[in-house]
C-alpha positions as CSV (number, residue, x, y, z in Angstrom):
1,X,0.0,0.0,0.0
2,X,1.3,2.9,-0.9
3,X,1.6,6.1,1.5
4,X,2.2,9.7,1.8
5,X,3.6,11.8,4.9
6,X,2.4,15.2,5.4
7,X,3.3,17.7,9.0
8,X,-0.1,18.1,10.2
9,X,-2.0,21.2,9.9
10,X,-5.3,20.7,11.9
11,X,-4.4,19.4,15.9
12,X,-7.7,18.8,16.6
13,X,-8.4,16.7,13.9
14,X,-5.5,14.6,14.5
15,X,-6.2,14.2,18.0
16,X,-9.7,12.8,17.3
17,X,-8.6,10.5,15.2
18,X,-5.5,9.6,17.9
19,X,-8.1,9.1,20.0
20,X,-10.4,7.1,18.0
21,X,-7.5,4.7,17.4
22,X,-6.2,4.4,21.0
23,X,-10.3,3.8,22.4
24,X,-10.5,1.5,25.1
25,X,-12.6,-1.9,24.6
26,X,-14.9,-0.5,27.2
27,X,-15.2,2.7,25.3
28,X,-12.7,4.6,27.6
29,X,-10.3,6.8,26.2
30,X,-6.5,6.1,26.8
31,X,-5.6,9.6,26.5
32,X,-7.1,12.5,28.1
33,X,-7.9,15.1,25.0
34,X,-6.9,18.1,27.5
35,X,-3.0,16.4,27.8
36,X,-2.4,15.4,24.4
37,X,-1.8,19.7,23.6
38,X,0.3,19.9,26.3
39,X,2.4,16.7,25.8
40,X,3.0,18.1,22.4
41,X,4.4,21.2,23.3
42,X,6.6,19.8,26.0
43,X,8.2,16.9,24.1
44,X,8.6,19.5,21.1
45,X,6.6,16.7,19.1
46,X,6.7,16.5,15.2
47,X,3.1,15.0,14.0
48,X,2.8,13.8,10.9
49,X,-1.1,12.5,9.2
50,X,-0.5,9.3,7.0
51,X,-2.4,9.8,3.8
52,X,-3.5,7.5,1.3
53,X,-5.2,8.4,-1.9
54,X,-4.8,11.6,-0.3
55,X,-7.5,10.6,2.8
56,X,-6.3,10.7,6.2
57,X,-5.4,7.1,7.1
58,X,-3.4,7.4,10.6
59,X,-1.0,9.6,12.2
60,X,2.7,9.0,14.4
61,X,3.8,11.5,17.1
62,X,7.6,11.6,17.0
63,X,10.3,13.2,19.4
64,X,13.3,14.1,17.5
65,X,16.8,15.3,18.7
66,X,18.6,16.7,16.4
67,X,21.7,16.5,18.4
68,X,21.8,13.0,19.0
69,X,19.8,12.0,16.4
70,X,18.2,9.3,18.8
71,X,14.8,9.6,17.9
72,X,11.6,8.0,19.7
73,X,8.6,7.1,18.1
74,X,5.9,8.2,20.8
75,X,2.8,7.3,19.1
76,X,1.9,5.6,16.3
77,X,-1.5,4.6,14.5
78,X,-3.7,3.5,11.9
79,X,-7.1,4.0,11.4
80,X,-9.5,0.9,11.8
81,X,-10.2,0.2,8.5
82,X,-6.5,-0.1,7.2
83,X,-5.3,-2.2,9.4
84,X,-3.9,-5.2,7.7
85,X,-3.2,-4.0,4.5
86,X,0.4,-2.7,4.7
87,X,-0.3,1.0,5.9
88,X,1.7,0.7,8.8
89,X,4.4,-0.8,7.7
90,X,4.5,1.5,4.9
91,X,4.1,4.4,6.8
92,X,7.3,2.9,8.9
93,X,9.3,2.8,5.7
94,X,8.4,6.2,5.2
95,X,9.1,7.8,8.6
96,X,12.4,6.3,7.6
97,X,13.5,8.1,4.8
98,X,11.2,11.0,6.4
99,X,14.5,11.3,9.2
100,X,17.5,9.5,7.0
101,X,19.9,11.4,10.4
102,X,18.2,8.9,12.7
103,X,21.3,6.3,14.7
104,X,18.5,4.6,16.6
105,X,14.7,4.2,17.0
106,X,13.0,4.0,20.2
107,X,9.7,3.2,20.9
108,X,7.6,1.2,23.4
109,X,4.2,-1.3,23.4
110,X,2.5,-3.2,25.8
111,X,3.8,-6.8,26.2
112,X,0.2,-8.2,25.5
113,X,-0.5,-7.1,22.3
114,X,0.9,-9.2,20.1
115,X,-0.4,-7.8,16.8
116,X,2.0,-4.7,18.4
117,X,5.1,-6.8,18.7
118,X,4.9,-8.8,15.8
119,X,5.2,-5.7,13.5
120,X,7.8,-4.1,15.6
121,X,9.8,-6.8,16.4
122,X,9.3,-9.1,13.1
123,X,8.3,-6.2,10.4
124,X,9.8,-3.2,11.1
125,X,13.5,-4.4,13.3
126,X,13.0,-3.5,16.4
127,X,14.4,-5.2,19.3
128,X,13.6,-5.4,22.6
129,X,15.7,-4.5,25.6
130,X,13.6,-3.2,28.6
131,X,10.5,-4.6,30.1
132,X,8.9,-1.9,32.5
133,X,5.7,-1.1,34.2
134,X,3.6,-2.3,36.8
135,X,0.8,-5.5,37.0
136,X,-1.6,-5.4,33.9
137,X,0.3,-2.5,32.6
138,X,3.9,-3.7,31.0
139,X,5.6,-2.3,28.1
140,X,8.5,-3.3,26.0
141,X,10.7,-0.6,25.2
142,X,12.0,-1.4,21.8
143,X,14.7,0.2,19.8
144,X,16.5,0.0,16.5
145,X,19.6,0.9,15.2
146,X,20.0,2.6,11.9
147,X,24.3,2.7,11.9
């Protein structure tokens, strides 16, 4: 499947659609909509939409240093619909070349979710090196090294 990267204009529409894609199960969001603003303006946060056709198809929230060129990949999503088709990994090989600079990837995913770690871990390189968090809330911190 082929995708395009574009900055993101509209916040708000982005953090629907974040939101949409991180819903709860129980219908519970995982993020509070008054925090996302703010985490984005602390972490210095680069959002990019993930387009295909030109339609809105997902979104990733990236922290980039430009000094160290370690670069974390804070959130990342795809819209219901695509899933399973290649968008996401497409859209990884294109945040690639989006930040050719980058040494290493970060990034982190909870230890259950198995559709998760299989595209990390088996698509996209990552590997894991940190387990963290408490009872039914554990993560893998993932990274992977460019050169």
């Amino acid at each position: 499947m082929t995708v395009e990267l574009v900055p993101t204009i509209d916040r708000e529409i982005f953090i629907d659609n974040l939101q949409e894609a991180f819903r709860r199960a129980d219908g519970t969001n995982k993020f509070r909509r008054e925090d996302l603003p703010r985490f984005f303006e602390k972490s210095n946060a680069t959002l990019l939409d993930i387009l295909h056709e030109k339609n809105f198809i997902g979104g990733a929230v990236l922290i980039i240093n430009s000094e160290t060129q370690h670069n974390k990949l804070s959130l990342f999503f795809v819209n219901e619909d695509f899933r399973n088709l290649g968008a996401g990994f497409s859209a990884w090989l294109e945040i690639e070349k989006y930040f050719p600079d980058t040494k290493v990837w970060y990034a982190s995913t909870p230890w259950k979710d198995k559709r998760n770690l299989h595209f990390y871990l088996n698509k996209c390189g990552f590997v894991a090196f940190s387990i963290y968090g408490k009872e039914d809330d554990i993560y893998l911190a993932l990274e992977k090294v460019m050169r």
